[in-house]
C-alpha positions in Angstrom: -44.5 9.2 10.7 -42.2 10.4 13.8 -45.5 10.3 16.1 -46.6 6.3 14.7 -43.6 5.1 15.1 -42.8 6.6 18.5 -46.2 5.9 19.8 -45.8 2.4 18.7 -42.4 1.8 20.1 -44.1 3.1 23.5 -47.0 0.7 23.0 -44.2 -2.4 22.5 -42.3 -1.4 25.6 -45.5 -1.3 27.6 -46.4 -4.4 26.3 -42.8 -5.8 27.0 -43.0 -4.6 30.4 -46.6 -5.5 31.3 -45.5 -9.5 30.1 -42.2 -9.7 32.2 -44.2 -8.4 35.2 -46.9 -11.2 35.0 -44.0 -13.7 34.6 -41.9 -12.4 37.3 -45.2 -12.1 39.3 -46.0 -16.1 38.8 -42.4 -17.2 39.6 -42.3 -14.8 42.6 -45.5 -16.0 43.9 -45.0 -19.9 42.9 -45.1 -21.7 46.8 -41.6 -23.8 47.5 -41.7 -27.3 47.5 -40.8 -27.4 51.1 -43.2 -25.1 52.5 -46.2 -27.0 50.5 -44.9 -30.3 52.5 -44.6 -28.9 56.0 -47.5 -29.6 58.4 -49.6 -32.8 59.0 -50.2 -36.1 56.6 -51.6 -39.3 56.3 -51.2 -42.0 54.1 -54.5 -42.9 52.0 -52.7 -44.9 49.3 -49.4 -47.1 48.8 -49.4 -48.3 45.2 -46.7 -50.8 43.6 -45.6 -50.9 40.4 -48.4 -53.3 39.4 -50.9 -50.5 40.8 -51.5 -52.9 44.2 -52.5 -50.6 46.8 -51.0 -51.7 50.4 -51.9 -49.1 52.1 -54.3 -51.0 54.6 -51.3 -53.8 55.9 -49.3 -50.8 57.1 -51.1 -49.0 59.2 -50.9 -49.5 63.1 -53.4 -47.8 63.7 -52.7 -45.0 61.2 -49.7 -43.9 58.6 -49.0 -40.2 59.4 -45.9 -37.8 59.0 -45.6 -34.6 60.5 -43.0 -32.6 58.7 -41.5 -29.3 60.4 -40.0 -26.4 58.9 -36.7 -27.5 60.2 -36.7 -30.4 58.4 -37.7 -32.8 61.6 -40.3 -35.9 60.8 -42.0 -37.3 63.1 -44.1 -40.2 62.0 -46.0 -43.4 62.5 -44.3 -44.8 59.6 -42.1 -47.3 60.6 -44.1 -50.5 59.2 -44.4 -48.1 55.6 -40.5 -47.6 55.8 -40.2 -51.5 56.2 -42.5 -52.6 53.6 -40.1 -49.9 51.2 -37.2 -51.2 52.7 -38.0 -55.2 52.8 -40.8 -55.5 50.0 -43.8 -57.1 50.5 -43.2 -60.6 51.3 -40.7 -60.1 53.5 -43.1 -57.5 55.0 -46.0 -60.4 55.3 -43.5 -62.3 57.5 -42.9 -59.2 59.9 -46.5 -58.1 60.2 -48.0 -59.9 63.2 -45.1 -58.2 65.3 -45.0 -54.9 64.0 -46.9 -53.4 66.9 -45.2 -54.5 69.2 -42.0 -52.8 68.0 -43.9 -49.9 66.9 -46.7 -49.5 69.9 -47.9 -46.0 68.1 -50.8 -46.8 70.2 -49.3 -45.3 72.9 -48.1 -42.0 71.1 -44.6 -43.3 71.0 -43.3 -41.9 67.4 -40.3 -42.8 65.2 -38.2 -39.9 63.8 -36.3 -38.6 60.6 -35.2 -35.6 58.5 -36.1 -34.5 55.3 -34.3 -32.3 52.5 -35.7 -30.7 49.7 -33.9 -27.9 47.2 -35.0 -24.0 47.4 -38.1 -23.2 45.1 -40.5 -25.4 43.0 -38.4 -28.8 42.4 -40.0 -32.2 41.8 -37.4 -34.1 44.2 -36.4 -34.5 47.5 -34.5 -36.9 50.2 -36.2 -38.5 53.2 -34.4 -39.9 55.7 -36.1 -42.6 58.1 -34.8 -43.6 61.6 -36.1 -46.9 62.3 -35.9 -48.1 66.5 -37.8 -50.2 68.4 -39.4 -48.7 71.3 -38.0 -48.5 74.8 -39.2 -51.1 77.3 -40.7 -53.0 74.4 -39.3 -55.3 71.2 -36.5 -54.3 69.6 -36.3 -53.5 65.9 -33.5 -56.8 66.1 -36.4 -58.6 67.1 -37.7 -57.7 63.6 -34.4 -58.1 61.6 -33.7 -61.5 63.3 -37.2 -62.7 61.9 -36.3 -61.0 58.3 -33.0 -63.4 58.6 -30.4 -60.2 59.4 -27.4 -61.7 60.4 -26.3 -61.1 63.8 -23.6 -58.5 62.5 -26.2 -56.5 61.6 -28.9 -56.9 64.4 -28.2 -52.8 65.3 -31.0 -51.1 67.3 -31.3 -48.7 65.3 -31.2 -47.7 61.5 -31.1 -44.5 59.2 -33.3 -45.0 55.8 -32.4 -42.2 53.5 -33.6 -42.6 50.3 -32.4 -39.7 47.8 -34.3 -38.2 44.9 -37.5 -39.1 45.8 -40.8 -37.5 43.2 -42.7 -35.0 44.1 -46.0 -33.6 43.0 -49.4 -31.8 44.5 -52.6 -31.8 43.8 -56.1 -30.8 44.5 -55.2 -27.3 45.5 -52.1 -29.0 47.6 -54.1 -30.5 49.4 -52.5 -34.1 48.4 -48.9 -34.8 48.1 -47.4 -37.8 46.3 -44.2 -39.2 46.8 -42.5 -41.5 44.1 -39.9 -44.3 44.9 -39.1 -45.1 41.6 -36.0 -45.6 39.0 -34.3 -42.7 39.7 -34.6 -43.1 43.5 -31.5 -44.3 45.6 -31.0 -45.6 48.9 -28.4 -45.8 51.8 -29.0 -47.1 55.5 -26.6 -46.5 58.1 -26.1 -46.7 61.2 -24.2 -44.4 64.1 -21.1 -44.5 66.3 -20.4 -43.4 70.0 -19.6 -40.3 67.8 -22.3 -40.0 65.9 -20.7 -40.5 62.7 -22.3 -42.6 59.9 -21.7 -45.8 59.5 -22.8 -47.8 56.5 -25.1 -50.6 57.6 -25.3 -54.1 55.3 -27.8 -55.3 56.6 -29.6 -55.6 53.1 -28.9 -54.7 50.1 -29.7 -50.8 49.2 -31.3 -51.9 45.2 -33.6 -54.5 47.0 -36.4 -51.4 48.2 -39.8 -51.4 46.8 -40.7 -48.9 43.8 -44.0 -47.4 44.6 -45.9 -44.1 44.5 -47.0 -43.1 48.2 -50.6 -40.7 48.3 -51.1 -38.9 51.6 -53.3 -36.0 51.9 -53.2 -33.1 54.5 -54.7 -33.0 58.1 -56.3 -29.8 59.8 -55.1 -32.0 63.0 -51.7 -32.3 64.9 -49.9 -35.5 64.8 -51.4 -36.8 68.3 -54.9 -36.3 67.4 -54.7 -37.8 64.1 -53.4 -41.1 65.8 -56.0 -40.5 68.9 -58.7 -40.0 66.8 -57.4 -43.7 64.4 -57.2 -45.4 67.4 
């Protein structure tokens, strides 16, 4: 009785062991959030909450982020951040003079940051810088058509939106971002410091819920917009 009972308390520990190894071995091995976004994307889809897809209107020639592993973005999504920022019909009135603000043309990207949590989470923060390119338009050139008052005709703007959705699919090879309920915004601006500086400009409820698709690129940045062009 000794021997069954010993030789089955040996067969539950094995067993216990063997089933905390696998676990540990599948959260050890699960890939961070952050590391699945780094590298090269482009935008195939831009849905709205009626399931709209706008992902055609904003591209000038081509919707792409590249996101670094120090948290840089560097982007062609300026017109994207606008239609977020503005909506849609505010965003029709803007259109025809969107590349001449943002002449990604001529491989002249926009900038940003973005923050995600250790490990597997299902939210992070993006923050946008919006500018108008030197030599050309200014973003106020934009704002002043949008009816931004002169107080608030700055140069340039910070979009952060917090708690953005996350998810993969198709091996991570696409990448989702939702703007959605439990998203929230702030947009500031900077002083001769380099402190923040809330902007009011527009209200920070007004931006556009919608579930961003982009899927990954074997290509840098420049080729990607070389090769839409």
């Amino acid at each position: 009785m000794k021997t069954t009972t010993s030789f089955l308390a040996k067969m539950f520990m094995a067993s216990f062991i063997a089933v905390t190894l696998f676990f540990s071995s599948c959260t050890k091995d699960a890939t961070p959030t952050k590391t699945l976004m780094e590298g090269v994307w482009t935008v195939k889809h831009v849905y709205d909450a009626n399931g709209a897809d706008h992902a055609s209107q904003l591209n000038f020639p081509i919707t792409a982020f590249h996101l670094s592993s120090d948290n840089t973005v560097i982007s062609t999504a300026s017109p994207l951040i606008m239609y977020v920022v503005y909506g849609d019909n505010k965003y029709t009135q803007i259109a025809s003079k969107i590349d001449q603000v943002f002449n990604y043309a001529g491989l002249d990207f926009n900038g940003g940051e973005y923050f995600v949590d250790g490990g597997v989470v299902n939210r992070f923060t993006l923050e946008m810088k919006l500018e108008g390119l030197p030599g050309q338009k200014s973003l106020t050139t934009l704002l002043d058509m949008l009816g931004i008052t002169q107080d608030y005709l700055d140069v340039v703007v910070y979009h952060k939106f917090m708690d953005v959705g996350i998810s993969f699919a198709d091996e991570n090879k696409t990448m989702t971002w939702s703007i959605d309920e439990k998203t929230t915004a702030v947009y500031n601006t900077k002083d001769n410091h380099g402190n923040y500086v809330l902007w009011g400009g527009w209200p920070i409820n007004n931006f556009t819920r919608c579930s961003i698709v982009l899927e990954k690129q074997t290509k840098d940045l420049t080729q990607v917009v070389t090769d839409a062009i």
